[in-house]
N, C-alpha and C positions, 0 to 999 in steps of 0.2 A: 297568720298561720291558721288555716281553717283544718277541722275535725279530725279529720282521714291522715292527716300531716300529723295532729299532735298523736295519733292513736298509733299511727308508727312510729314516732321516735319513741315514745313509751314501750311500744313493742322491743324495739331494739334494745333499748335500757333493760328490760326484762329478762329479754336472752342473752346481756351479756351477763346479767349478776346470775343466771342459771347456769351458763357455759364454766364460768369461774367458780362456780359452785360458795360464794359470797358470804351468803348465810351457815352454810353447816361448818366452815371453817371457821367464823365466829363463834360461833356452840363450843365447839371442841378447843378453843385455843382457851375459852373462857371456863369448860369444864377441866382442863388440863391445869391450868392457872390454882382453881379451887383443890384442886387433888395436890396440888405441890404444898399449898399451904393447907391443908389438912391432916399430911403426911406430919407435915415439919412442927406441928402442934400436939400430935401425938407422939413422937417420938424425944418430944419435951415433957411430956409427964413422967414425975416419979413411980408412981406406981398405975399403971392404964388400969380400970375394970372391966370387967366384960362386955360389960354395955358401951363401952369406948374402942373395944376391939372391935365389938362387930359393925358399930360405925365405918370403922376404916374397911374392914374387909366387904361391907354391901357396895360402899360408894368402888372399890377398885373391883367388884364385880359387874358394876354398871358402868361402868368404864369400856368395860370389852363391847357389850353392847353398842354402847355408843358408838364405837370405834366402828364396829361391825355396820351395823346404820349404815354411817357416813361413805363407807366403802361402797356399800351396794346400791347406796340411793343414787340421785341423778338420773337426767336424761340421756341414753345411748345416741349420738349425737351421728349423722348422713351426712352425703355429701350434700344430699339436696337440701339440707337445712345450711347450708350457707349461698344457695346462690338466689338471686333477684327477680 
């Protein structure tokens, strides 16, 4: 397999984990993951302080963001980026 051959199969590899969008659905399944068990640990304390309130309340404001990101990012994808 000489050069031009490995640099397109990597090419392809590269546009499929961007088509799939690969990476930002890991982010988000792994920030959603941490949001459930940070809920479930606060909502086990006796008495939360303030400073534990507003733990919860920044990370579920960063959340939307996130959320919002994930939506808008990505490549707008052609027909001409699928043909040979």
């Amino acid at each position: 397999m000489n050069f031009d051959e490995k640099r397109r199969m990597a090419m392809s590899i590269a546009e499929c984990v961007d088509y799939f969008r690969v990476v930002p659905r890991v982010i988000l399944v792994c920030y959603s993951f941490m949001m459930y068990e940070v809920v479930q640990w606060f909502m086990a304390l006796n008495a939360p302080s303030t400073e534990q309130a507003s733990l919860i309340v920044t990370l579920l404001g960063v959340a939307g963001a996130i959320i919002g990101l994930y939506q808008k990012g990505g490549k707008t994808w052609t027909k001409e980026d699928f043909k040979d």
